[in-house]
C-alpha positions as CSV (number, residue, x, y, z in Angstrom):
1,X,-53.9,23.9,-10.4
2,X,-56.5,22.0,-12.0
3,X,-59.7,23.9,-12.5
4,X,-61.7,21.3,-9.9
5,X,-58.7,21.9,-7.4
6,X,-59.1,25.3,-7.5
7,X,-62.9,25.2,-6.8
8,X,-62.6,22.6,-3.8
9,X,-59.7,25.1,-2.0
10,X,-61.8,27.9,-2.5
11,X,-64.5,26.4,-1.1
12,X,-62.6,25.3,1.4
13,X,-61.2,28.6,2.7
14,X,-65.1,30.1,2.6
15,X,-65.7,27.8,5.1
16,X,-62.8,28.9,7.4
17,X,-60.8,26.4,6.9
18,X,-56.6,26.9,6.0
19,X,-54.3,24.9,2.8
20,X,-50.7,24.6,2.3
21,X,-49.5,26.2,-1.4
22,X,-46.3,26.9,-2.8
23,X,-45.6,30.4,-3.0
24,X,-42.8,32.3,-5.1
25,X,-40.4,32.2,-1.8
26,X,-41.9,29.4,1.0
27,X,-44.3,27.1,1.3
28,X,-47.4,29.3,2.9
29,X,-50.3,28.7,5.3
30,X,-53.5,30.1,3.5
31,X,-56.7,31.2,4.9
32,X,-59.9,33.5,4.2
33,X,-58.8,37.5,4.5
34,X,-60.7,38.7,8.0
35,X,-61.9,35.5,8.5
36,X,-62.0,34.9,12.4
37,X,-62.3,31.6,12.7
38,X,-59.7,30.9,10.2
39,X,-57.3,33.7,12.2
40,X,-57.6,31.3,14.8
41,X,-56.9,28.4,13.5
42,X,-53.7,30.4,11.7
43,X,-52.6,30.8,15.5
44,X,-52.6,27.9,16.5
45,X,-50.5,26.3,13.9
46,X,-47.8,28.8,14.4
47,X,-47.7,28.7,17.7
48,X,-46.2,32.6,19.3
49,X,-46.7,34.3,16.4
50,X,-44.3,37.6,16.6
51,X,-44.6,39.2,13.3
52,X,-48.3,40.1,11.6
53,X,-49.7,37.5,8.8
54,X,-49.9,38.9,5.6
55,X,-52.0,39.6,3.4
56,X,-52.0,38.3,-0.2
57,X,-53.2,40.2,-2.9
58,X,-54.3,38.6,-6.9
59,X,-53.3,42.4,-8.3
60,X,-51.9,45.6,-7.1
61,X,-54.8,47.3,-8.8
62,X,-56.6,45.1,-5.9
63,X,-54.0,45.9,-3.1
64,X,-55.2,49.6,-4.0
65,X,-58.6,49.3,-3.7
66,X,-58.2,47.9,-0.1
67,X,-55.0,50.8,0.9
68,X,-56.4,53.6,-0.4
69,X,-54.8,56.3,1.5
70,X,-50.9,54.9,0.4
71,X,-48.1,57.9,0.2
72,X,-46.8,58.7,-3.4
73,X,-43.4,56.9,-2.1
74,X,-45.3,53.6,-1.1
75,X,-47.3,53.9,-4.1
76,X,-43.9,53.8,-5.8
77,X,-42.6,50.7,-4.0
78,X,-45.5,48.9,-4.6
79,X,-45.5,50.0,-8.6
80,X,-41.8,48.8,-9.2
81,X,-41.5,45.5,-6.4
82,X,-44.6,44.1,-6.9
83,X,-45.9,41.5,-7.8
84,X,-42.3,39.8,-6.5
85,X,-40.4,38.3,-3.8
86,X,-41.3,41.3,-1.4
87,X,-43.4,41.9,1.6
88,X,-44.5,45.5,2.5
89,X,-45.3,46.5,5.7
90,X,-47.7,49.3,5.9
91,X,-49.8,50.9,8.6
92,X,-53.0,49.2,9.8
93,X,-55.1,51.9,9.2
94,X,-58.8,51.5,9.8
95,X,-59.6,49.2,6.5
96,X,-58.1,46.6,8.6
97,X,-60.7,45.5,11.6
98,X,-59.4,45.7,14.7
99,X,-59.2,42.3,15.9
100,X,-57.1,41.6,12.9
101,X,-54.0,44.1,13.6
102,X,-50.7,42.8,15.8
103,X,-49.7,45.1,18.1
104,X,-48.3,48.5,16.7
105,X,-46.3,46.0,13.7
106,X,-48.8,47.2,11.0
107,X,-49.6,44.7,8.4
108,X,-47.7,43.0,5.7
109,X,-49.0,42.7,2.4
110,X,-47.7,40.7,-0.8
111,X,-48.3,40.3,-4.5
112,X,-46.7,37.0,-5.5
113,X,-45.5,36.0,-8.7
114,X,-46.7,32.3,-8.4
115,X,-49.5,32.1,-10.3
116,X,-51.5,29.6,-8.0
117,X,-51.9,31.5,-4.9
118,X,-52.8,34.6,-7.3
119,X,-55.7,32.7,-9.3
120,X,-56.7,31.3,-5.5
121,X,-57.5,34.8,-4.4
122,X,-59.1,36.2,-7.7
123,X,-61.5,33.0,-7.5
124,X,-62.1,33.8,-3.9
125,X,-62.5,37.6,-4.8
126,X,-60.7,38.8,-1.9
127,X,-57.4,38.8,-0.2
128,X,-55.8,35.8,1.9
129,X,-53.7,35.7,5.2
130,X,-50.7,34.2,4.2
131,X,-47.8,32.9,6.6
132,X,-44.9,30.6,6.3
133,X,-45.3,26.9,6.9
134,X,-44.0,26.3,10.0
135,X,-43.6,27.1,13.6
136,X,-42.2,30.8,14.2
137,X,-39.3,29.5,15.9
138,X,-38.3,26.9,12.9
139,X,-37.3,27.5,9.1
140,X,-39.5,27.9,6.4
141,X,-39.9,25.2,4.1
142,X,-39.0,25.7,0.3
143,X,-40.2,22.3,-0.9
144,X,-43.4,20.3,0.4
145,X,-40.7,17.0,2.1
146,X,-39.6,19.7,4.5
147,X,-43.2,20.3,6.1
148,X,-43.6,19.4,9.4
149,X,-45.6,16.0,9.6
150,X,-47.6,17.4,12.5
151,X,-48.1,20.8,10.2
152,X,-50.1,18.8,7.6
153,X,-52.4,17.2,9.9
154,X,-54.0,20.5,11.4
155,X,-54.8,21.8,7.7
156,X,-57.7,21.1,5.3
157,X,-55.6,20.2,1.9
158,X,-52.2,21.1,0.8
159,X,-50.5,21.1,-2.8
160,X,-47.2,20.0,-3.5
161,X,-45.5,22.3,-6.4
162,X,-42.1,21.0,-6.1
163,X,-39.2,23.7,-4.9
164,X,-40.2,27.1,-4.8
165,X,-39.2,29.7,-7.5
166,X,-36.5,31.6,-4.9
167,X,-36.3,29.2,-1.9
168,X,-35.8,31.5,0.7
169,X,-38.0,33.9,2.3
170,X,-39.3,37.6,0.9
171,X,-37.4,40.6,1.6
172,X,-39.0,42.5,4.1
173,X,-39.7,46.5,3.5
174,X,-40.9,48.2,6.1
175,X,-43.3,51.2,5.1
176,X,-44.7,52.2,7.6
177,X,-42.6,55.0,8.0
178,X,-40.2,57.6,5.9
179,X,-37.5,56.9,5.5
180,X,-38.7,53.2,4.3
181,X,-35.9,50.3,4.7
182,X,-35.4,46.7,5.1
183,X,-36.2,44.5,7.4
184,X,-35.2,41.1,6.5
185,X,-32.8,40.7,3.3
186,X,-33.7,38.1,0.7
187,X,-34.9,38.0,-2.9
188,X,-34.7,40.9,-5.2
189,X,-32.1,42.6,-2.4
190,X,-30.4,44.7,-4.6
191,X,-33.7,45.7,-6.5
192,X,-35.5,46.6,-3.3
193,X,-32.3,48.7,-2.7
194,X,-32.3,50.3,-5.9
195,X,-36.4,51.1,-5.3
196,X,-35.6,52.6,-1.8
197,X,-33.0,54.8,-3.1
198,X,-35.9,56.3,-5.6
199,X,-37.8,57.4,-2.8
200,X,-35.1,60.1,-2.5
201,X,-36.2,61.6,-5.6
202,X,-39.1,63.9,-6.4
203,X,-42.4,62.7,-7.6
204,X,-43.8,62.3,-10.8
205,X,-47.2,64.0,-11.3
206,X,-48.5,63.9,-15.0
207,X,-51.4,65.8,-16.3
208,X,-53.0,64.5,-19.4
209,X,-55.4,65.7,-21.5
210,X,-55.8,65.4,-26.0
211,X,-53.7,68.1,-27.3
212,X,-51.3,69.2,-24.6
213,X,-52.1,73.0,-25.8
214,X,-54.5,74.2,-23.0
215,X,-55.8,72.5,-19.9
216,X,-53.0,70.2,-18.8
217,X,-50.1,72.5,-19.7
218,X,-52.1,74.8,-17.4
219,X,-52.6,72.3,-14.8
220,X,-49.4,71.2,-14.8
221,X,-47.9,74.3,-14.5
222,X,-49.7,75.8,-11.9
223,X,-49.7,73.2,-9.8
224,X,-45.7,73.2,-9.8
225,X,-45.7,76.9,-9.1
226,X,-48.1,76.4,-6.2
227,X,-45.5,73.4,-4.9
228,X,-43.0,75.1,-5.6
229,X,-39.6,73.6,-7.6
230,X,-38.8,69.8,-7.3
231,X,-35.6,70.3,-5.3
232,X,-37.7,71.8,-2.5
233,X,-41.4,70.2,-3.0
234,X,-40.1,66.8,-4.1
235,X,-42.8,66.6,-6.9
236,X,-41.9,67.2,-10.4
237,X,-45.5,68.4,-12.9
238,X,-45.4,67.8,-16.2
239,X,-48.0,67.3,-18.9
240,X,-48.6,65.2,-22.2
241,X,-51.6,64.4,-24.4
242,X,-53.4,61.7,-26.0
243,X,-53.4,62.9,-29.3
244,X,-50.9,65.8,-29.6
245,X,-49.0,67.2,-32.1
246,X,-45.7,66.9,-30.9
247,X,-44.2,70.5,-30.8
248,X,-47.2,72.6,-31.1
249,X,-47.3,75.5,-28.6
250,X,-49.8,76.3,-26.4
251,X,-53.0,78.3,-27.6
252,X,-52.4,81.7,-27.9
253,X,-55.8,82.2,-25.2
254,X,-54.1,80.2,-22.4
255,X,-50.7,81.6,-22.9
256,X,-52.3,85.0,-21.9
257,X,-54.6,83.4,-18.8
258,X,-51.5,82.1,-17.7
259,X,-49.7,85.2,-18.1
260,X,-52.3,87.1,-16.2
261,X,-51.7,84.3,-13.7
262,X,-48.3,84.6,-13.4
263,X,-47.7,81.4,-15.3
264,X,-45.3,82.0,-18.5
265,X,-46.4,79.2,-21.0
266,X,-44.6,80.8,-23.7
267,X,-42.2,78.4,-24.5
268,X,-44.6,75.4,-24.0
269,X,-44.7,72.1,-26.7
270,X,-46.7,69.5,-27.1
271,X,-45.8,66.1,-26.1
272,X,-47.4,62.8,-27.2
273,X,-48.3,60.6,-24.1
274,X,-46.0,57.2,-24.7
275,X,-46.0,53.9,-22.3
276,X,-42.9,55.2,-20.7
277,X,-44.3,58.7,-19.5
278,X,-46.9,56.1,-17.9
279,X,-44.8,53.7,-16.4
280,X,-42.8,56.5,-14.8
281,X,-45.1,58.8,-13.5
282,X,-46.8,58.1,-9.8
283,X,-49.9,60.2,-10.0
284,X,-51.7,60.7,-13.3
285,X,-54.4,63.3,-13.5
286,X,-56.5,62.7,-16.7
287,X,-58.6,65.9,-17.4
288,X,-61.5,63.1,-18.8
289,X,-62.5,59.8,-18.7
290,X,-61.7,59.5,-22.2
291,X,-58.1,60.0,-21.3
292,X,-57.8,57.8,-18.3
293,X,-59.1,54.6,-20.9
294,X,-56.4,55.6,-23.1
295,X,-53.7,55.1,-19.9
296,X,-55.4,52.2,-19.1
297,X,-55.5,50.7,-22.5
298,X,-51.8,51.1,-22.4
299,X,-50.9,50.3,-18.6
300,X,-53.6,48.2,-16.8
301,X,-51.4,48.4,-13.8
302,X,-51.7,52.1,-13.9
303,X,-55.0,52.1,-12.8
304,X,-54.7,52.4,-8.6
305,X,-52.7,56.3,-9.7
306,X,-55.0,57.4,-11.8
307,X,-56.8,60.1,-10.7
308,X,-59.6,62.9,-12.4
309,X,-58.0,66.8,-12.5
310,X,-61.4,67.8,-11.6
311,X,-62.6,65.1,-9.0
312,X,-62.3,67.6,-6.3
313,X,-64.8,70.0,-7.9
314,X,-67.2,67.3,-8.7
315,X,-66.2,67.4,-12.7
316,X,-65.9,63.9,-14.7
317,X,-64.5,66.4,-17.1
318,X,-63.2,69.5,-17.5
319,X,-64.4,70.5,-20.9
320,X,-62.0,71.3,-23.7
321,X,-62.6,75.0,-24.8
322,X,-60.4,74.7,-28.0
323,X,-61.1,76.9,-31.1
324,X,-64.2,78.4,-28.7
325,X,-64.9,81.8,-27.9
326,X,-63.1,83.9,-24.7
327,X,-65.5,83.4,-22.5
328,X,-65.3,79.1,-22.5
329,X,-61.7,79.8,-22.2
330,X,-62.4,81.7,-19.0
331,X,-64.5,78.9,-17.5
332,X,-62.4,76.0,-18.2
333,X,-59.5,78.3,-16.6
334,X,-61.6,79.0,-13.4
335,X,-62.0,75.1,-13.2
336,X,-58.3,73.9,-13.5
337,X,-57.7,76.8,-11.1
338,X,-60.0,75.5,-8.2
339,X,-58.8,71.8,-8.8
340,X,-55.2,72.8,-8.8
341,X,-55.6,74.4,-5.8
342,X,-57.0,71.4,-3.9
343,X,-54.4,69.3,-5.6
344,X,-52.1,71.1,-4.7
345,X,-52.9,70.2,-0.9
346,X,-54.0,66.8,-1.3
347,X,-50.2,66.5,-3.0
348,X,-48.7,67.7,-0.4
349,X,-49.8,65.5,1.9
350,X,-48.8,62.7,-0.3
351,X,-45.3,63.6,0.1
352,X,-44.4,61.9,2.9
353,X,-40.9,63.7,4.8
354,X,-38.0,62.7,6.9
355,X,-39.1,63.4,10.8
356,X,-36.0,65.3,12.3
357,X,-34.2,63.7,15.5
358,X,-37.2,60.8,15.4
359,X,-36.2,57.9,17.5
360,X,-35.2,54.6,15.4
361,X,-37.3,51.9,15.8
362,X,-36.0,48.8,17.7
363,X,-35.4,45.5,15.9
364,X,-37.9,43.3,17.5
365,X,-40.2,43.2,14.0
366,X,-37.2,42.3,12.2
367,X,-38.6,39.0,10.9
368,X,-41.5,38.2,8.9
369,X,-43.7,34.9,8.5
């Protein structure tokens, strides 16, 4: 999209009004995120509408600002499906306004890969509603000849990009409840699969701080003993650094706080952080800012699970008592001890669980726009 195009659709949607675009999977209706006059107008066109509109996203670092309160499991989707052929469902909690929710169906959200309707909602520095091309008892159209004449007369502009990337509608996740699982089968399929099937195993939590010799082996391992082991908690701890020296035990002054803990770091080594301990891990706690720019400078999509060790004791960062006297040792200790503990809880209710005997749901949101 030319650079004046852009420009003329974003003012455009500012002003309410809705334009066709090709996305990654179907030609889509566009319009203004929580909008209302453009919601409107979106109804109109498609007629019954029986599935939400969704919401498309320039980032998943943005998709995270807006869903802050995602499980460790949707966190998870989200990190390996998107962007991509796939539309989440998630719950319509309350950063989506009333009058924009459907029903009890939640709200879908995507993260395409086509570059247009990304740098459309970066320029318009929010999200847009998004919703197939057509009438919500008719196919949707994978190349611009197969819109509906009487479509493109109730829109302000439309593009014509030629056949889509996939040519067939997203695959449809629903996650708004555990066990997540599909909805509507298309692109990606067997990925989407592959992802669900992950949300069987634990997750990753990574505690990161310089040398991997004090405060996040400490962290890390007292906050597994207060989950308890992976196999039961489904959360596996571990810890790395940013500049360790791979191998190096622990310091001899935390080995014997944790002892006195009942935490054996004995047999603890240091491990250098690396891009892959980053890309697999869904929760990072950095012990200091310094630490969460190094993540960042390797993973810029990292940045919706990265969280501060001491953000719930009002710490930017938990100081690093290395080659200091006993007494620093003991404050630093008494800090990652009243984080963990609140971590520990705020972890737990990450973890989303299987409800026992719950009712299945019925198939009447089987379809998406």
């Amino acid at each position: 999209m030319r650079p004046a195009d852009l420009d003329r659709c974003v003012g455009i949607l500012n002003e309410g009004g809705i334009i066709i675009l090709p996305v990654d999977t179907v030609y889509g209706l566009a319009a203004k995120g929580f909008h209302p006059a453009a919601f409107e107008r979106l109804d109109k066109i498609k007629g019954e509408r029986r599935t939400p509109y969704v919401l498309a996203f320039a980032s998943v670092d943005r998709l995270c600002r807006l869903f802050t309160d995602l499980d460790l499991f949707q966190r998870r989707i989200i990190r390996y499906l998107l962007p991509g052929p796939v539309t989440l469902i998630l719950p319509a909690g309350e950063s989506i306004p009333a009058g924009f929710r459907y029903r009890e169906q939640g709200i879908g959200v995507r993260v395409s890969t086509d570059p247009v309707l990304r740098a459309v909602s970066r320029a318009l520095d929010g999200p847009l509603w998004a919703t197939s091309v057509n009438r919500s008892t008719e196919p949707a159209p994978t190349q611009f000849a197969d819109i509906q004449p009487g479509v493109l007369k109730q829109v302000d502009m439309a593009f014509d990009g030629g056949p889509t990337i996939f040519r067939q509608p997203s695959t449809v996740v629903d996650g708004r409840r555990f066990p997540y699982r599909i909805l509507r089968s298309g692109p990606w399929v067997n990925r989407v699969e592959q992802t669900l099937s992950r949300c069987r195993e634990p997750v990753e939590v990574l505690v990161v701080c310089t040398g991997n010799i004090c405060r996040s082996p400490l962290a890390a391992a007292m906050l597994q003993g207060s989950l308890g082991p992976p196999e039961d908690s489904l959360v596996r701890v571990s810890s790395a650094g940013t500049s360790a020296l791979t191998g190096n035990p622990a310091t001899p002054e935390i080995v014997d706080i944790a002892r006195d803990w009942g935490v054996d770091l004995s047999n603890h080594t240091a491990r250098q952080l690396t891009p892959g301990m980053i890309e697999n891990a869904d929760l990072i706690l950095a012990v200091g800012p310094a630490h969460a720019e190094f993540i960042l400078e390797n993973d810029a999509n990292s940045c919706s699970w990265v969280r501060m060790l001491g953000e719930p004791i009002g710490m930017d960062v938990i100081p690093d008592p290395y080659r200091l006297d006993p007494e620093s040792y003991r404050r630093v200790t008494e800090m990652i001890r009243r984080a963990v503990e609140w971590w520990s809880g705020e972890i737990r209710r990450l973890v989303p669980r299987e409800v026992p005997g719950e009712p299945a749901r019925g198939s009447a949101d089987r379809r998406a726009d």
